[in-house]
N, C-alpha and C positions, 0 to 999 in steps of 0.2 A: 284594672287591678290596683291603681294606684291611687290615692284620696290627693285630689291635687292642694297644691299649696302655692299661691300667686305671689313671686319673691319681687313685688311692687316699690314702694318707695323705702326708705327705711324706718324699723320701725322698732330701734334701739336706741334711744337717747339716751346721755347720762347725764345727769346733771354733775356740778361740778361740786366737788367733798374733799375735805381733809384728807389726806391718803388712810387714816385711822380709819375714818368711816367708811371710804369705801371698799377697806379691805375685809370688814366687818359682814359688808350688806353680799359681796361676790365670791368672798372663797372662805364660806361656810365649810366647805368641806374639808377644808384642812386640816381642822383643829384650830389655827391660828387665829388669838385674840389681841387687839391693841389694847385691851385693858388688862390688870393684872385681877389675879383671882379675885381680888378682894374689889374688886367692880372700879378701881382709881384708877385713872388713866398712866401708862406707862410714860418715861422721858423719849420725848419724839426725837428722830433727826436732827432738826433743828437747833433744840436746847442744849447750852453747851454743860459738862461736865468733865472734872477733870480725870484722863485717863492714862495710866502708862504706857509707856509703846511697846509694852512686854503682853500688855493686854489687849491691842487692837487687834481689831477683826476686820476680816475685808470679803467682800463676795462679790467676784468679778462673772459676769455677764455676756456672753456675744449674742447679740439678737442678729441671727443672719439676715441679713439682706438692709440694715437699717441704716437709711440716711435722712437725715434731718431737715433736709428742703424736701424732698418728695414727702416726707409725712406730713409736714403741713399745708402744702399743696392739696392733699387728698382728704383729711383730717381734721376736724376743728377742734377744740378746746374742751367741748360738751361731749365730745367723742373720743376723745383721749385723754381724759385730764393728767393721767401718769406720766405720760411722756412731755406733754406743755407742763407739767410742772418739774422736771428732771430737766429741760433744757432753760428754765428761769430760775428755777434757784437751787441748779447744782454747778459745781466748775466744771464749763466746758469749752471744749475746742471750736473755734468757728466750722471744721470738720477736723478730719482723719483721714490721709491718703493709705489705700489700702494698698497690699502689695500687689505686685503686675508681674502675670497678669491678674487681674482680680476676679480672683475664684477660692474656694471655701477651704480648700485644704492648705494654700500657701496661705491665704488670709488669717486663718485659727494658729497656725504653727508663725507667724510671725507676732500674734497676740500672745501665748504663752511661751516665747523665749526670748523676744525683742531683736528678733533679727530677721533679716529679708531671706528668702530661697538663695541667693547667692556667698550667705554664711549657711544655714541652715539642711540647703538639698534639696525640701520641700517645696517645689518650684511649679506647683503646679498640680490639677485635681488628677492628673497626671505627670511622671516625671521619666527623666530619661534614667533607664539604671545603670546603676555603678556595680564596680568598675567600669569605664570607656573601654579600656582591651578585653575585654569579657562577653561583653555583647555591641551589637551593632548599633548605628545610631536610630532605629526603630522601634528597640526595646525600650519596653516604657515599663514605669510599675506604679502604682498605685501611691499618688502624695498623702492617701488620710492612713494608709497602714506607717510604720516605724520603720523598716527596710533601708529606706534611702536616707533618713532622716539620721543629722549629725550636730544635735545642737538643745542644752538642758531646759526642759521647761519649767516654770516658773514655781512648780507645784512640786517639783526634785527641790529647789534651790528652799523651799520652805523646811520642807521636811528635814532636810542636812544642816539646816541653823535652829533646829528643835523648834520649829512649829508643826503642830497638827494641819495637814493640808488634803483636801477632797478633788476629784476630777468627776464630774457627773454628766457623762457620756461628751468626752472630750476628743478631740481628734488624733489621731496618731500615740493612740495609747490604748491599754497600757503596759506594753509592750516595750522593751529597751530601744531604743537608736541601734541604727545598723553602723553607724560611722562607716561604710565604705569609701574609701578612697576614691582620688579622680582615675588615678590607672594604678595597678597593680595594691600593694598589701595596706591597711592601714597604720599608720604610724603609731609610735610610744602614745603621742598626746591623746589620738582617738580614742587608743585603747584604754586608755586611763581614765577619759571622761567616762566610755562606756559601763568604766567598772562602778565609778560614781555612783552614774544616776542607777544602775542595777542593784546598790550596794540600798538607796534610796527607798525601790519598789518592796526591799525585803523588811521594810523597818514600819510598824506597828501603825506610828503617827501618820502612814502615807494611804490615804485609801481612792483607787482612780478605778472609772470603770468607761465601758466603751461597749454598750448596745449595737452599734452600727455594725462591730467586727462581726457577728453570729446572728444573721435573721437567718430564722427554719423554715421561714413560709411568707409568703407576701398577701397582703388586705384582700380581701377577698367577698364578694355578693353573690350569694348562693339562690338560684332558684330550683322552682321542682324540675327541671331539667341536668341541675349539678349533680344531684343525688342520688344514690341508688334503693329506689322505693323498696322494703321490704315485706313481703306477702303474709309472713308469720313469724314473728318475733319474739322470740324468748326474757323478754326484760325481766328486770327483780324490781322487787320492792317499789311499785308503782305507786302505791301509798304512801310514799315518800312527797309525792309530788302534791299541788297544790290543790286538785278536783279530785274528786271521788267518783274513780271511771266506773262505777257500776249506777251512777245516778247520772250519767254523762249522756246528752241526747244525740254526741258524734259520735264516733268510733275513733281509737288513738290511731293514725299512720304513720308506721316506721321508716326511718330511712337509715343511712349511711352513708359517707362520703370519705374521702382521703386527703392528704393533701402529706408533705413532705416532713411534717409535727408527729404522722401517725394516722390512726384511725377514728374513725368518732360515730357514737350512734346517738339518732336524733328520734325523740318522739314528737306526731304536730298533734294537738290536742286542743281539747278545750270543752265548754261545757255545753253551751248551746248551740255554738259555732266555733270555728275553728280559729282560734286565736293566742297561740302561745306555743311554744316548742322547747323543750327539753333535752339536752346535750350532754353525753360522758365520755369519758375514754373507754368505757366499754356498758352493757345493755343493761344496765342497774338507774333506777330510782335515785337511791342513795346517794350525796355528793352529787348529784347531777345540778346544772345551769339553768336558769330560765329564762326565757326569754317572751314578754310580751308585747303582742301587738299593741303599737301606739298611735296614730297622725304623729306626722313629721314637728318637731317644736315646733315653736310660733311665737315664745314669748320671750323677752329682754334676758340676757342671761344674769344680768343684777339681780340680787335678790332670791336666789336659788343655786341649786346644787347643778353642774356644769355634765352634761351628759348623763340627765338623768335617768333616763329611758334605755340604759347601757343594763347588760344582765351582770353579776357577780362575776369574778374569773373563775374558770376552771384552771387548777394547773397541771399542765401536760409534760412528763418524764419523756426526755428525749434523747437517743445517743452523746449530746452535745451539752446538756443539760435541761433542767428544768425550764418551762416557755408556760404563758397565761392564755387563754380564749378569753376573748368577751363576745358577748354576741348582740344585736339589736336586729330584732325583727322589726322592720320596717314597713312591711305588708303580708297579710295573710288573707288567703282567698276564704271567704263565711265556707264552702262547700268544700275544704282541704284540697282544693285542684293544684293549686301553686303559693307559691311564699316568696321575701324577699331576704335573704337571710345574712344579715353584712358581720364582718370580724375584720380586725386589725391586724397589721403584721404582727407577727409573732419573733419572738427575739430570745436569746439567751444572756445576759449579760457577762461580757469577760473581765475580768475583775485580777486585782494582783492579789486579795486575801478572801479566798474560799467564802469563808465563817461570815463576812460583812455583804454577802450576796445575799446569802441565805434571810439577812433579817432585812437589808433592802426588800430582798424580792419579796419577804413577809409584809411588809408597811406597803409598798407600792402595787405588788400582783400586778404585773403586764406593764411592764414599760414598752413602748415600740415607738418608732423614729418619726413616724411624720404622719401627719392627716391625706386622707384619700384621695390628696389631687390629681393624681397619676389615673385612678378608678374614674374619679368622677369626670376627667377627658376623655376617656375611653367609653364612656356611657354607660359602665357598672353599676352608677345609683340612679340612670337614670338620662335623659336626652335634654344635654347638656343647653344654656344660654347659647353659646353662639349657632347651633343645630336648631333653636327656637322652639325649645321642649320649656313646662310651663311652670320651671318654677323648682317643681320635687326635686332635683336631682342637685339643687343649692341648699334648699335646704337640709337634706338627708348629708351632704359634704360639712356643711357647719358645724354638724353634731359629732361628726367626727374630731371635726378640727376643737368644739369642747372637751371633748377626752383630752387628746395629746394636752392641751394645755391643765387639765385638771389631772393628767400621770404626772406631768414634768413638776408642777408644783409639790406635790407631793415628793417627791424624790427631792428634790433641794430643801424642803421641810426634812426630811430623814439626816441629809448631810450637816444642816444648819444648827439643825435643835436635836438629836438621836446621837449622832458621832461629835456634835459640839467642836468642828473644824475651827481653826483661827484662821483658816483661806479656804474658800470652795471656789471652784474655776468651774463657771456652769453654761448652760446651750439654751439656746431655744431656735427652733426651724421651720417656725409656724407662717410666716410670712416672706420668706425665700420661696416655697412652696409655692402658696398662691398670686406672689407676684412672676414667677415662670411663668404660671399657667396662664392670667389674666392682663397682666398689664400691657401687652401688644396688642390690645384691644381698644388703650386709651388715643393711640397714636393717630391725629387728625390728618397727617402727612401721608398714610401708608394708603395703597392705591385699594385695599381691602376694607377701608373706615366703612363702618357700617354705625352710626348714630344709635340703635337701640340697641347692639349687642355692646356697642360703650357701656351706655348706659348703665345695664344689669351687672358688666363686668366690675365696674365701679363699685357699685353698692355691693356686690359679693365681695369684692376684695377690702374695701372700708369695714365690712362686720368680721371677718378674718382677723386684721390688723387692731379692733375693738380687742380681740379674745388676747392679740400682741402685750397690747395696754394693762390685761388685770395681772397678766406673766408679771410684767414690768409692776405692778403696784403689790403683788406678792412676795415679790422680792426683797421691797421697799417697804414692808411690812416687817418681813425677817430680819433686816437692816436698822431699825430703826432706834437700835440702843444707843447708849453715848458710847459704846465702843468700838462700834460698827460703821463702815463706809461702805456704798457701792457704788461701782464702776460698771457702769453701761459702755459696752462699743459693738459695734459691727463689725463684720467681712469686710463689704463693699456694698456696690449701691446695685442698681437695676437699671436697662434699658430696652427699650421695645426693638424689633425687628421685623424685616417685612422680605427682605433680600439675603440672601450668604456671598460669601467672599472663601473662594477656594483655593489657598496658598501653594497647594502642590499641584495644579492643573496651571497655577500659571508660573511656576515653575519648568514644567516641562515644555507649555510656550516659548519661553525664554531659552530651550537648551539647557537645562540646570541640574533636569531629569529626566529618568527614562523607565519606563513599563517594559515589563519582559510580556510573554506570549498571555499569562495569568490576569494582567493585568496590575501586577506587582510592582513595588518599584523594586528595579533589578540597580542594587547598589554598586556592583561592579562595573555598571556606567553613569550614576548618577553622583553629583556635587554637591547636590542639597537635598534637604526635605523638609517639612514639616506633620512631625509625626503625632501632632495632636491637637494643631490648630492655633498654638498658644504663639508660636514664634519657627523659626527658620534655622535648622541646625546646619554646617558644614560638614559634610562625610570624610571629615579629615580623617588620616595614617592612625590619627588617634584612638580611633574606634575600631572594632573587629571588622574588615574587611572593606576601612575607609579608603580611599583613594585619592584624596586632597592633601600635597605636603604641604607642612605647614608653611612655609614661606609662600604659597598659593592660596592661604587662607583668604588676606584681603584684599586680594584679584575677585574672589568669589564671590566675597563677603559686597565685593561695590556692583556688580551683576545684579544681585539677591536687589540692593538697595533702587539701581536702577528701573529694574523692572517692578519694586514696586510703586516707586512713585507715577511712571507712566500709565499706571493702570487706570482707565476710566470709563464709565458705564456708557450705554446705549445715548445716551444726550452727549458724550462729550466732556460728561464731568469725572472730578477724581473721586477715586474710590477711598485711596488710602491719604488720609489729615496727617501725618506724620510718619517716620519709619523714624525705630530707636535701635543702634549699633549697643549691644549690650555692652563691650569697652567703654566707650563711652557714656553710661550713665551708671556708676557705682552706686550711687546715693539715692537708685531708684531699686534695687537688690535685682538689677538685670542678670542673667549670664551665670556663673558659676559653674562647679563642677555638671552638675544634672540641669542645667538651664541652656537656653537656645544663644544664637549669634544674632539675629536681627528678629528685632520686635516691631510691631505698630500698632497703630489706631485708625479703623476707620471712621469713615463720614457716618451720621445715627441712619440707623437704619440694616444696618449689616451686621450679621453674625458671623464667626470663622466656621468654617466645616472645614473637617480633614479627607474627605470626599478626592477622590485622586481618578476618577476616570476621565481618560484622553477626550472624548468627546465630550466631556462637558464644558459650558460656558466657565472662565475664571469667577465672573459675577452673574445673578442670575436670581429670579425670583423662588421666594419658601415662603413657608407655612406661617403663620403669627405667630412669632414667640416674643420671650423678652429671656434676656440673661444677661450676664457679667460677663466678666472672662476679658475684658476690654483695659485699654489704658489705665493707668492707675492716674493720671494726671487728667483726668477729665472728670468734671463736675458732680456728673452722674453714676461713676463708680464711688464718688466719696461717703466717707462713712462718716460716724460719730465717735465723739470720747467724751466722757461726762464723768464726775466726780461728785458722789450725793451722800451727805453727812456732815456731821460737826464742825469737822477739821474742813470743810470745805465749804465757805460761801458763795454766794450768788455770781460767780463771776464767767467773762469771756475770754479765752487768751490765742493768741494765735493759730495757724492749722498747727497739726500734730499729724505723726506717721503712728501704723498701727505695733510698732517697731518701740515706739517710747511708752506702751500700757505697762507692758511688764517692772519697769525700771521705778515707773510710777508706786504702782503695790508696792515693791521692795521698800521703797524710801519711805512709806506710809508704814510698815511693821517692821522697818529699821532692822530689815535682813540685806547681805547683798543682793544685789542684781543676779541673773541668770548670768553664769561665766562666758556663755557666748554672745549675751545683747551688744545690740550695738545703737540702740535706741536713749533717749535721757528720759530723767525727771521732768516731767510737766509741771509739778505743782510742789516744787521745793523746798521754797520757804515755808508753805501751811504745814508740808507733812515733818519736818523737821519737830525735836522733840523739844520743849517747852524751854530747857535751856541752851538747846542749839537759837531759837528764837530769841534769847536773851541775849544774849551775845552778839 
């Protein structure tokens, strides 16, 4: 069924160009030129001109998963030029310690407010909820929604000192702060920030939006088995479409299928063979999708238009709102027997102003959250590299992975140049994705090394992290007036894993905890737990139906600490590099209201699972992965900060926390700081305003 495609050496080079030029030759599709109409080239980056600080611009950045040893480790220069040239002549930090644990929701909320989870709440891709006398220490709630979160981001603090500011699918928005308390009501202060930044969401200049919050439907690969073939079909205006079915040598066959967006009817057609299929929200010609059969790309994505082979969107009215189809047939059988029929999540966007959706959604049609890495492990496009399938199911995943990056552009094109923001706070998730999926595959240590599923895994994840690079040179395109700066940072970094580390089984070794008949931990005998893997809470009196008083805490708390460091694998070695007492380290945003008592790090090789059955191993062999979620003081969760434009020459300056970005912006558009940071100015003197420098 499938035209193979041999995903052999790589076969994507770039040469290396001005950013002008290669933002020219790769994201044709924008609209975006570095020449002005009149064919003269625009003032780059670079070139200084003078500009008010009433009129700078800023467009800050988090490329998840981005650390700056591992990319050029993986990376060359011919292969990234955007990024080797962002980390040579922009100011930047030799890194950026992420917040810890380092994972995406605490990490994002301490880049847009400058403060760790132990001011903020958001303590994690999970958090404990608030109030502590409300629910028990098991209750978690989600860190990327607003609920737990108590602390202004950066894009409020804009908007309240009159600048125009954008959020384009941002985390923990855009939705107010819950400010809940540690135990019982929230105070004067809470309530007063809350009214703030609410007073913020209502006011014109503020436009934030969050994709993530409303997907209607997850990616999806359709064969003639998803379908419901239909026998006799009432369509309209078939002459709408692009053959002339009475000179047609196949016959059209109907189908139909469903999914949680609604209903859709699909014709497969074609003229001599069956190659193309047609899509509506209901059995009309008219407005319908197409979609045709193509061989999988194959050629450099420079120099062309980025998921070309994608069909127009359909847009689909849904309880929830408006959501896009795209569709790409990726195979069709010549005798209509079967087909491969791939679409993207589907999404609705949640927005604070109705009216600025609607001509987003006009300019962008179908934003969705991330490329099909999750499908393509599952063998959705196809039997995957490490299963030793030959190739197609890489490539047909890349194609995906050019959408995401050729929506996303688009959409900060809308924000940059359409709403003409003086701050956009913008995403990209293109390489977190594929480094989960791939990069525990590079790990020579892990007793699963397999040499040729290396291999492959490499070069798929090198042409993913290429699609990272033109993100980063689009941006860098939009930025590029004298009055413009961007700020590149990440999350955190990535690491490979071969083994898990299971905190509440050895927990319960220790005595610490205890399982009712369900296998539950029954908190009316246990002292501790860990309820998501990130760190170790006490079941203190504090919590609904804790049982540790507190003058018993750090009895507990030294138990917790003992049995971790004892721990050690099948040789005799330790498991756990470190244990952190969150009292003890402030300055790392440990502990807090919604944060754990005792943190750690393991030895590489280990991921935490929140796994709590009695008979498992503490440690114990899993599946290849790679993630985060790990110390923030180790090398490999470290991120970047980068500063690229006028005001900012070529320089390196010490590491930074992801905690001093925000404060950064500020001091560059000479607004204050977010009221809650607790981060500084990195680059003070430069952003200072012409006669602060004189002086």
């Amino acid at each position: 069924m499938s035209q193979l495609f041999f995903f052999g050496p790589l076969q994507m080079p770039y040469s290396r160009k001005l950013i002008s030029t290669l933002v020219l030759s790769t994201l044709a599709f924008t609209g975006i030129s570095a020449c002005s109409p009149s064919g003269e080239t625009e003032t780059t980056a670079s070139e200084s001109a003078p500009v008010a600080p009433e009129q700078r611009r800023a467009l800050l950045v988090s490329i998840d998963s981005l650390n700056e040893a591992i990319l050029k480790q993986n990376l060359t220069r011919n292969e990234a030029p955007n990024f080797y040239q962002l980390f040579a002549q922009g100011a930047c930090t030799e890194y950026a310690q992420a917040a810890f644990p380092s994972v995406t929701a605490a990490g994002h909320s301490a880049i847009w407010t400058g403060a760790y989870g132990n001011v903020t709440q958001v303590t994690g891709n999970t958090s404990h909820r608030l109030p502590r006398d409300q629910g028990t220490v098991m209750n978690l709630t989600s860190g990327f929604d607003s609920d737990n979160a108590a602390a202004e981001p950066i894009w409020v603090t804009a908007a309240l000192n009159n600048r125009s500011a954008g959020g384009h699918h941002v985390t923990q928005a855009p939705n107010v702060p819950g400010f809940p308390a540690r135990v019982g009501e929230p105070d004067e202060q809470a309530l007063a920030d809350q009214a703030r930044i609410a007073s913020a969401y209502e006011q014109d200049n503020l436009t934030v939006m969050n994709g993530y919050n409303i997907q209607v439907n997850f990616d999806s690969a359709l064969s003639a088995d998803d379908v419901e073939w239909l026998d006799d079909a009432e369509w309209q205006n078939l002459s709408a479409l692009d053959i002339d079915f009475n000179n047609a040598e196949v016959s059209p066959r109907y189908f139909q299928w469903e999914n949680r967006a609604g209903a859709f009817y699909g014709v497969f057609y074609g003229k001599n063979q069956y190659d193309r299929v047609a899509v509506n929200t209901r059995p009309d010609g008219e407005g319908a999708i197409i979609a045709v059969a193509h061989p999988v790309e194959d050629s450099s994505p420079e120099g062309r238009t980025l998921a070309r082979f994608f069909s127009e969107p359909l847009t689909v009215a849904t309880e929830k709102g408006n959501t896009f189809l795209r569709l790409r047939l990726f195979d069709a059988a010549e005798d209509g027997s079967d087909f491969l029929l791939y679409h993207p999540a589907m999404h609705v966007t949640d927005i604070n102003h109705a009216e600025k959706r609607d001509r987003y959604d006009e300019q962008v049609r179908g934003w969705f959250g991330n490329a099909s890495s999750r499908l393509y492990s599952r063998g959705g496009l196809g039997t995957p590299l490490f299963e030793d399938g030959d190739g197609t199911a890489e490539a047909r995943y890349l194609e995906t992975a050019e959408l995401s990056t050729r929506i996303f552009n688009k959409g900060s094109s809308f924000f940059w140049n359409e709403l003409g923001v003086d701050l956009l706070v913008d995403y990209f998730p293109l390489g977190d994705a594929i480094d989960h999926t791939l990069s525990g595959y590079f790990a020579k240590e892990s007793p699963a090394y397999n040499e040729e599923h290396a291999t492959r895994a490499h070069e798929l994840r090198n042409r993913t992290w290429q699609l990272v690079d033109m993100r980063l040179g689009h941006l860098m395109a939009l930025t590029q007036g004298p009055e413009s700066a961007l700020f590149v940072a990440g999350d955190h970094g990535m690491r490979p894993s071969w083994r898990e580390f299971l905190p509440n089984v050895l927990l319960q070794k220790a005595g610490l905890q205890v399982l009712d008949s369900n296998g539950m931990v029954d908190l009316s005998q246990s002292l501790a737990v860990s309820p998501n893997a990130y760190w170790i809470t006490v079941n203190t009196t504090e919590w609904r139906h804790g049982i540790v008083a507190e003058e018993d805490k750090d009895d507990v708390i030294a138990r917790i600490v003992e049995a971790l460091e004892n721990l050690t694998d099948d040789n005799g070695e330790p498991v756990i590099k470190r244990v952190y007492i969150a009292d003890e380290h402030p300055e790392l945003g440990l502990g807090g209201a919604a944060g754990g008592d005792v943190y750690w790090e393991t030895v590489r090789g280990y991921s935490p699972s929140r796994q709590m059955r009695a008979d498992s191993p503490v440690n114990t062999d899993a599946r290849i992965f790679a993630g985060h979620s790990h110390a923030s003081t180790s090398p490999d969760m470290y991120t970047a900060t980068c500063a690229f434009g006028q005001h900012f020459p070529a320089r390196r300056i010490p590491a930074s926390q992801l905690i001093d970005i925000a404060p950064t912006i500020s001091d560059y558009l000479q607004i204050p700081a977010p009221i809650h940071a607790r981060g500084r100015s990195l680059y003070p003197e430069l952003t200072a305003s012409e006669d602060q420098r004189d002086e």
